[in-house]
N, C-alpha and C positions, 0 to 999 in steps of 0.2 A: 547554442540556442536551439533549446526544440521549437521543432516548427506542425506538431500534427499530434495529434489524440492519442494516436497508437505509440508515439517514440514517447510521451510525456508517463503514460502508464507501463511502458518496457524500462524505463528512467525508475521511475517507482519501484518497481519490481524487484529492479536491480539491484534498488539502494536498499533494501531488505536482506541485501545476501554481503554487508560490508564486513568488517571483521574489528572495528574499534568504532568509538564514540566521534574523531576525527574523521572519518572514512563517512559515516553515515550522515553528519553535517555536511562534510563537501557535497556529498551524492544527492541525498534530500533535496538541498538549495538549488539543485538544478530543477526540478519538478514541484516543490513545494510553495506556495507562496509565502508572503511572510505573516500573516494571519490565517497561516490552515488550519484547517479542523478537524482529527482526529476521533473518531467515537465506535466499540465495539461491545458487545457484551460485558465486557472485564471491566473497560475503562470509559470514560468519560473528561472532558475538558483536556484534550490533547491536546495545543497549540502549537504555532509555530516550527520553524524548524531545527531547533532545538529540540522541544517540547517529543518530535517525528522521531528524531536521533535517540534520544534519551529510550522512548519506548523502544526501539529498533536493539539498545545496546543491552537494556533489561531482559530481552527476550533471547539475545546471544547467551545472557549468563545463565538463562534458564535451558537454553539447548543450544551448547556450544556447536552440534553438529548439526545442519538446516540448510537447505535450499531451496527460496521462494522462485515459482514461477506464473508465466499467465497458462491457464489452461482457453482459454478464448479469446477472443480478439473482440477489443469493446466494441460497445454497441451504442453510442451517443447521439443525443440530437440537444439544441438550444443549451449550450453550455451543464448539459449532466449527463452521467450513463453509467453504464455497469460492463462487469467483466468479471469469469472465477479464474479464479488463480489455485494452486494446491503451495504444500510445502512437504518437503521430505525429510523425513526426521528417523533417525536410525528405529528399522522395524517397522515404519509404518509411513504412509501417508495419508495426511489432513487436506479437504476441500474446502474453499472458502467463496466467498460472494461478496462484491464491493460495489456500494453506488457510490459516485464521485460527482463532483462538482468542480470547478474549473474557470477557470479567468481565459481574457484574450490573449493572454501572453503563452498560453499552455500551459501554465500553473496550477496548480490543485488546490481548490479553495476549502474543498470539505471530504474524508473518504467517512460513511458510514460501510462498516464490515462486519458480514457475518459468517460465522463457522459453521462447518456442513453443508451439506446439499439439502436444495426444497426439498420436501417429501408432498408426495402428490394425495387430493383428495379420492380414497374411496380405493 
């Protein structure tokens, strides 16, 4: 049972680095609700956690080599927050940025994710 913001999003993190479609359902279901929400540039109407695994297994077969992690330690208040995470992929690495949304239970009720880092005015 996670019990705090930060294991529920190292949960998440985690279950990003599974290695079959089985792995990423069991992993998900511990941090996902079961009406999550999913949404980044690419995609839209991710649900469930299913819906989390499925994206999670498509993006193995697209880069079988990958390791997500958090690069911050979220930063939340009244059940939402943010956090970037990178992933490493042969040759290079990708930053990203995630607002999340969350239930009492430590559940993840919604992640909006974007790729890259801000870029600052001026």
């Amino acid at each position: 049972m996670i019990t705090s913001v930060e294991e529920m999003i190292s949960q998440y993190m985690n279950a990003w680095n599974g290695t079959g479609i089985e792995e990423y359902q069991r992993e998900f279901a511990k941090c996902w609700a079961v009406d999550g929400a999913y949404t980044d540039p690419n995609f839209d109407n991710i649900n469930g956690v299913d819906g989390i695994a499925g994206l999670a297994h498509k993006s193995l077969e697209t880069f079988p080599v990958r390791t997500f992690s958090e690069l911050t330690v979220p930063d939340y208040h009244h059940n939402v927050g943010r956090y970037t995470w990178k992933v490493e992929l042969p040759g290079e690495t990708r930053e990203g940025f995630d607002y999340f949304e969350f239930n009492e239970s430590y559940q993840i009720t919604r992640i909006v994710s974007f790729f890259g880092p801000l870029t600052n005015i001026g």
